[in-house]
N, C-alpha and C positions, 0 to 999 in steps of 0.2 A: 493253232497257237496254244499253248502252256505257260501256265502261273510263272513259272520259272525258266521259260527260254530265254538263252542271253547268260544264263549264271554259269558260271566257269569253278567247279567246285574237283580239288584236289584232295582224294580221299588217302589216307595216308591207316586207315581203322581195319581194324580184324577181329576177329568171333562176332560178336551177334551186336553190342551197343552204338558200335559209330556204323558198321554197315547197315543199321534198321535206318539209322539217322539219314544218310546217304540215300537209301531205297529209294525212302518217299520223294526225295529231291529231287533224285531221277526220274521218277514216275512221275512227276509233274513238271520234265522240260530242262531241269540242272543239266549241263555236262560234266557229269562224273568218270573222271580217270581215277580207276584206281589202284597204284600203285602196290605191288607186290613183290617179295624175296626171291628173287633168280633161283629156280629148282625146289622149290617149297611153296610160294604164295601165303594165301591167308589160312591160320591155321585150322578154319571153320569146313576147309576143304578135305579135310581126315572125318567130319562129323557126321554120326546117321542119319538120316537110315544111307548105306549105300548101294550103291546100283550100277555094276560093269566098273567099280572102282570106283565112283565120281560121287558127290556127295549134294544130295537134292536138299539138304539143308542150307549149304554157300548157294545153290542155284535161286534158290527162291529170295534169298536176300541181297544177292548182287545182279538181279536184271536191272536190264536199262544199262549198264556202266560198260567201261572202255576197263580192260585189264594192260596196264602198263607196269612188265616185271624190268626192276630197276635194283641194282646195289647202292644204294645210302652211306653203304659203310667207305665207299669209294670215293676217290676227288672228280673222277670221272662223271661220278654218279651225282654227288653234290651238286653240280656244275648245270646236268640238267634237268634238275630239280629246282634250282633257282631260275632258268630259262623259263622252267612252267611255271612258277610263280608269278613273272612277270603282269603277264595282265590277266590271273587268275582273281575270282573271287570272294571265294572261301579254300581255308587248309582247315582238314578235319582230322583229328588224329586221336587213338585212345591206348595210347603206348604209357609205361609208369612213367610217374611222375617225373620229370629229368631225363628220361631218354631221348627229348627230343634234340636239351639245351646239350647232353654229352656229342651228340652227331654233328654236332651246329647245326639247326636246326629250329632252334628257339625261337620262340615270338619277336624279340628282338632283333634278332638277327632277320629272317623275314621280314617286318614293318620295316627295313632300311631300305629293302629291294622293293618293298611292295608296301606306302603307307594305307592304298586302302583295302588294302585284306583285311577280312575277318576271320582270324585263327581259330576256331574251336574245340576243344579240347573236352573228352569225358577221361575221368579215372574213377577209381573206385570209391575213395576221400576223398578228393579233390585238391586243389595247387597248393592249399596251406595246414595245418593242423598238425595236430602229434603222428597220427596215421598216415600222413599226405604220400610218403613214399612206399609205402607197405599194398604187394600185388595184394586184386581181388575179384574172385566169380562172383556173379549173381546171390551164389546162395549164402557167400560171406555178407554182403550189404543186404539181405535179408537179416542175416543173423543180426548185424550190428546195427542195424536202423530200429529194430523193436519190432518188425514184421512177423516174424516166426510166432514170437513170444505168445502174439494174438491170434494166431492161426490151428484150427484145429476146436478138437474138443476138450472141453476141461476134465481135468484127470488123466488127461493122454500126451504124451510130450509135446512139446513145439513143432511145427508143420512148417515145410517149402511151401509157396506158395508152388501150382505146377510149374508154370509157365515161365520163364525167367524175368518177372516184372522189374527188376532193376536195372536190365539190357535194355527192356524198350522200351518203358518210360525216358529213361536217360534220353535214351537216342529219340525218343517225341519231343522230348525238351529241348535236346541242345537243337534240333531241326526247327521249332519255334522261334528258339532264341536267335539262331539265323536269320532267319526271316526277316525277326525284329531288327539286329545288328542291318541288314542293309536298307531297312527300310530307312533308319537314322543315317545310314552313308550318302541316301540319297537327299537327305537334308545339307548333310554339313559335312561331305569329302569324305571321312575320317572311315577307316577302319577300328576296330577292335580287337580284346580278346573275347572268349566268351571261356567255362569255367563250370563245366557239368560233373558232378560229383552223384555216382549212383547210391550213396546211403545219404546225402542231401534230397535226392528223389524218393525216395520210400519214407523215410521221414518225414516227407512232405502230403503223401497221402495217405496215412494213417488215419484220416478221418477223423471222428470226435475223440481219438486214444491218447492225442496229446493234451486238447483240451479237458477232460476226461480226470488227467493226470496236474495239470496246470494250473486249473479253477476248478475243478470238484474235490481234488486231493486223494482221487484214487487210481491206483496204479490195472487198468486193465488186465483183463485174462480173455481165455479160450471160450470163447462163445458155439464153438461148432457153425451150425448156419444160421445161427439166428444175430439179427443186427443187434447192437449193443444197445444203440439210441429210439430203437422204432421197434413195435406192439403192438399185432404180431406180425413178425415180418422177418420167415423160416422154410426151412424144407418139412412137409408133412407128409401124411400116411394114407394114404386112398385106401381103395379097395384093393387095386392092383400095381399099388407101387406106389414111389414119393412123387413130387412134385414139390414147386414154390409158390409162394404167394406173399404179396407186400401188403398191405394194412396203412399207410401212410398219414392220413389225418383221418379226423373224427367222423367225420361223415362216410369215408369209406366204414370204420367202424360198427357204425350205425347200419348201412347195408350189413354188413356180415351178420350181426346179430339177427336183423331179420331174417336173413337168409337161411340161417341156421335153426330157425323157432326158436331165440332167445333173448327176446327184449330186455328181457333181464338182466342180461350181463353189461348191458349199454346204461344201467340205470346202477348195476354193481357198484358203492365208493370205491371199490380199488382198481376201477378201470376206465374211470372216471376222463379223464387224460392221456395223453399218450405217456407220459413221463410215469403217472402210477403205473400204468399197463408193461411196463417195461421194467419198473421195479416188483410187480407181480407176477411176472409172468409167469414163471416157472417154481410150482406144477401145474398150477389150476388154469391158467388162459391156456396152455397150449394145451391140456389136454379135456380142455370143454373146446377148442375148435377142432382138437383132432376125434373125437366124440361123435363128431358131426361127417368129418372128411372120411371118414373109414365107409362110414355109409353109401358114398357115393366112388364109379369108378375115374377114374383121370381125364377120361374122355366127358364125363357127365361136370367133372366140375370145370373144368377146359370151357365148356357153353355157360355154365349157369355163373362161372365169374368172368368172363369174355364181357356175357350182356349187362351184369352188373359195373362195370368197370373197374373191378377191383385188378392189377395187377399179376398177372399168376402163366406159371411157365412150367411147360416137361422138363425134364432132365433128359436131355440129348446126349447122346456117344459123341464123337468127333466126326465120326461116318455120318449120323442121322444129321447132326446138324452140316456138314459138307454137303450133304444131298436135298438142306429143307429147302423146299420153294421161294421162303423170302430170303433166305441167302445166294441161291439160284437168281432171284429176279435181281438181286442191289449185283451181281457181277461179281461176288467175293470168293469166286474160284475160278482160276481164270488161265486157258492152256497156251504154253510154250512149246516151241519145238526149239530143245534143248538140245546144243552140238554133243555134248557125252551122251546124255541121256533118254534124247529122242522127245518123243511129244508130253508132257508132261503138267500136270494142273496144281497150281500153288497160289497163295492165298491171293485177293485180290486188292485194288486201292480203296480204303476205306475212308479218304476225304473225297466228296464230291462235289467238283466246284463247276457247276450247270453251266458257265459260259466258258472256261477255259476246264478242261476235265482232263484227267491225268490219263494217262492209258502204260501197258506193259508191253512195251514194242518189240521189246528184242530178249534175250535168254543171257543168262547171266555171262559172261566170257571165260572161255579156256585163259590158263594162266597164262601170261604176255598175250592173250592172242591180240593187243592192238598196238604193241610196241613200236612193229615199224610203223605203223600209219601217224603216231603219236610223234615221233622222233620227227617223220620226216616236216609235219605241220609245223614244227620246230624249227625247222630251217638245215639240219642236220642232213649232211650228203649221203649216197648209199654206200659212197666206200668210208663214211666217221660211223655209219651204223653198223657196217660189218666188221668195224672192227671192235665199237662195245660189245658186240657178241663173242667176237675171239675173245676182248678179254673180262669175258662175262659181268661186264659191267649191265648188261641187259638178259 
């Protein structure tokens, strides 16, 4: 058994924010259909890397699901679309703002067929604002949330963060927020909306930048890698390359300095604190710990802050860290035998829930490949299904 056996979740999401949301759902037991454009699918299916044409970026984010290609734009299609709503439990969709209500398709329209669904929605803005109807990537709700601004090194322009963090926070949130919505339906009937806005997400973990901005009265910048609010706690300088290290409270502090032969600097007034150490840091704390770190290689401070318990980390490739042993042992690469693509290793489940635990059972689906089987679970005859494919309504 799985967290989520029993949920009946109608994906209606494409690129990366509602299908991340969707993943996890399925990887812990949801039944995710998810529905796709007859002779196109979801557009994430064109995205690299590719391999024999087929795109190992949709495969890794649509295991576990049913691909069911369906026309929306059709009455035929409408028709059963609201069939599968019926005793559906979640619709999850990340289409702009209004494209769901111009299809009919709207939350209203749904909670008539189905009061206890829980509709969920990511957009870029989200359902209300001046912006609410205006498309957006990852790197626009970077841009517009204040993430860029603080990213990088000062004196160098604003920075993406790499990874598309506004895709898949969104999509951990409104997957959360699901969660939440049924755990309330099983109280009291009701379905919901829910209302994921990806620059309401990045906004949201900004960290000390708003309060920063709010209660200090100053407007953040580019720190590079060192944390705004904590001292010292950065990428430094070995013998033979960078590394990290976190510094956290006083008593780590205290280690370091001795660590270092520098009692001194623990007894320094302007390091007094964390909050001095942070307003001094820069030049003289980081370059009296890096003073010290040049001396030793990354392997020698790897043991001597291991034993110490200070915090402290290599700087991994994506290779090194896909191949480390404690990512090896948590299961967070983890292989498919993919119908385009063959056997294949993509990222693994990163909630682990010891009495019900998620697993990646199946490979992501060929476009329609579960349409008949979907239709038919519908009650749908083989000769009403062969003929939405004559008229490409599937």
């Amino acid at each position: 058994m799985r967290a989520l056996d029993g949920v009946k979740v109608i994906d209606l999401t494409q690129a990366y924010s509602g299908p991340f949301c969707t993943m996890h759902m399925a990887d812990h037991g949801a039944e995710v259909i998810k529905i796709e454009r007859p002779g196109l699918g979801d557009q994430s299916r064109t995205w690299g890397p590719i391999k024999d044409g087929y795109s190992a970026y949709y495969a890794f984010l649509n295991r576990n699901k049913k691909s069911l290609s369906l026309d929306l734009r059709s009455e035929e299609g409408k028709e059963i679309f609201f069939r599968l709503i019926k005793d559906a439990d979640v619709v999850c969709e990340n289409f702009r703002v209004g494209a769901m209500e111009k299809l009919g398709l709207g939350y209203e329209k749904i909670k008539k067929i189905n009061p206890r669904i829980i509709y969920a929605s990511i957009s870029g803005f989200g359902l209300n604002g001046p912006l609410a109807k205006l498309p957006a990537y990852d790197i626009v709700a970077q841009a517009v949330s204040g993430l860029m601004s603080i990213t990088g090194f000062a004196g160098n322009p604003p920075t993406k963060v790499g990874p598309s963090v506004g895709d898949n926070y969104s999509g951990a949130y409104l997957a959360l927020g699901i969660c939440m919505a049924l755990y309330k339906r099983e109280k009291t009937g009701q379905g919901q909306r829910l209302d994921v806005a990806m620059v309401d997400t990045l906004f949201s973990i900004l960290e000390n930048a708003v309060v920063e901005y709010t209660v200090a009265g100053n407007v953040p910048g580019r720190n590079g890698n060192a944390d705004p609010g904590i001292a010292p706690f950065d990428a430094f300088m070995a013998k033979d390359g960078m590394f990290v290290m976190g510094v956290g409270t006083n008593a780590m502090w205290k280690k370091l300095c001795d660590l270092m032969g520098r009692p001194d600097l623990f007894e320094d007034p302007r390091y007094l604190t964390n909050d001095d150490r942070c307003k001094n840091y820069l030049p003289d704390l980081k370059n009296n710990v890096e003073a010290y770190t040049l001396t030793k290689t990354k392997q020698e401070l790897q043991e001597i802050m291991n034993e110490a318990g200070i915090p402290f980390g290599l700087i991994a490739t994506v290779a090194e860290a896909a191949e480390h042993p404690q990512l090896q042992t948590r299961e967070m690469l983890v292989e498919v035998d993919d119908p385009a693509l063959g056997t294949i290793k993509i990222p693994g489940i990163p909630i682990k829930m010891h009495d019900t635990p998620g697993v990646v059972s199946q490979a992501a689906p060929l476009l329609g490949q579960n349409t008949d089987e979907v239709l038919n679970e519908l009650g749908f005859s083989s000769e009403e299904i062969k003929t939405f494919h004559d008229r490409q309504v599937v």
